[in-house]
C-alpha positions in Angstrom: 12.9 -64.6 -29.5 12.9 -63.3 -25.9 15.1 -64.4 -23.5 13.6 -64.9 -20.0 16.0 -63.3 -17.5 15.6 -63.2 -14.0 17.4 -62.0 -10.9 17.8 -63.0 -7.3 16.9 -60.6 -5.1 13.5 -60.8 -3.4 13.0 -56.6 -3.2 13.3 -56.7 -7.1 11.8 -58.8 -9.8 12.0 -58.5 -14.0 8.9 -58.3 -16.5 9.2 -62.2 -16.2 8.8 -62.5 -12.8 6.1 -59.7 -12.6 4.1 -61.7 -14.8 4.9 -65.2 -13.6 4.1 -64.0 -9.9 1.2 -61.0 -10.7 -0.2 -61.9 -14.2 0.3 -58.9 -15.3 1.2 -59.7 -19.1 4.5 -58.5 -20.9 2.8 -56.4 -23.1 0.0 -54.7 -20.2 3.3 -54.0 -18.7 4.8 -52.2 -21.8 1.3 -50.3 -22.6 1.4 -49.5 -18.5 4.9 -47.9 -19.1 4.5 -45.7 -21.7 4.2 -42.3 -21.1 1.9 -41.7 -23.8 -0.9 -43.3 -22.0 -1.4 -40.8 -19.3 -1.4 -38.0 -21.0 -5.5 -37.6 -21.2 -7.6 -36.5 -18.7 -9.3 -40.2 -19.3 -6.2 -42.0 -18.4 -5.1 -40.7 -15.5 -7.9 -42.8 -13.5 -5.1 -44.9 -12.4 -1.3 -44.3 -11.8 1.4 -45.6 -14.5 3.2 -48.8 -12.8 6.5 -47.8 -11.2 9.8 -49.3 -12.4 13.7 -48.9 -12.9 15.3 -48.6 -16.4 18.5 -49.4 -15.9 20.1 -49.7 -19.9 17.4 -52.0 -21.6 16.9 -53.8 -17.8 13.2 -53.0 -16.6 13.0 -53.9 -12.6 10.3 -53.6 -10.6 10.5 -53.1 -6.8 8.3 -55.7 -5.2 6.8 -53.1 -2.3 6.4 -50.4 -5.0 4.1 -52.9 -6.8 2.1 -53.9 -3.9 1.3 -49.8 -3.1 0.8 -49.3 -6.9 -1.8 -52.6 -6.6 -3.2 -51.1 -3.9 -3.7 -47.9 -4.4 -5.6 -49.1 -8.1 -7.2 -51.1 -6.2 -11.4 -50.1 -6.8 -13.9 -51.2 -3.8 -16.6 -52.8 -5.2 -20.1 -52.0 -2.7 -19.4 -55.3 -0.4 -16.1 -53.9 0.3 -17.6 -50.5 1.0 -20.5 -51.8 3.6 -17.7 -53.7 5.3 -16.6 -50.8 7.4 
């Protein structure tokens, strides 16, 4: 059973809050951690999500998640003839 924690500070959020606020799932956010996964040429088409380990307390920085969004982000052609 996992106990849902969550902080209260608007710069930082916990897996929780990353998925109640992004939908990034719990476990996208585990396979986006891991090392492991960006390790092949193949995976490194996008960059591992950023975060703070502090003991077993995973944080996210809210503005590190935006860039990270945003830099993944892929322009389909409509956004491309836009400019």
């Amino acid at each position: 059973m996992r106990i849902k924690r969550s902080i209260h500070n608007a710069d930082w959020m916990t897996p929780d809050d990353l998925e109640f606020e992004y939908g990034i799932s719990i476990p996208l956010q585990t396979r986006l951690r891991m090392k492991k996964n960006y390790t092949s040429e193949a995976s490194l088409k996008f960059a591992p999500i950023p975060f703070v380990k502090v003991g077993k307390l995973i944080l996210y920085r809210r503005d590190d998640i935006d860039k990270w969004l945003e830099t993944n982000t892929i322009k389909g052609e409509t956004d491309e003839h836009r400019e």
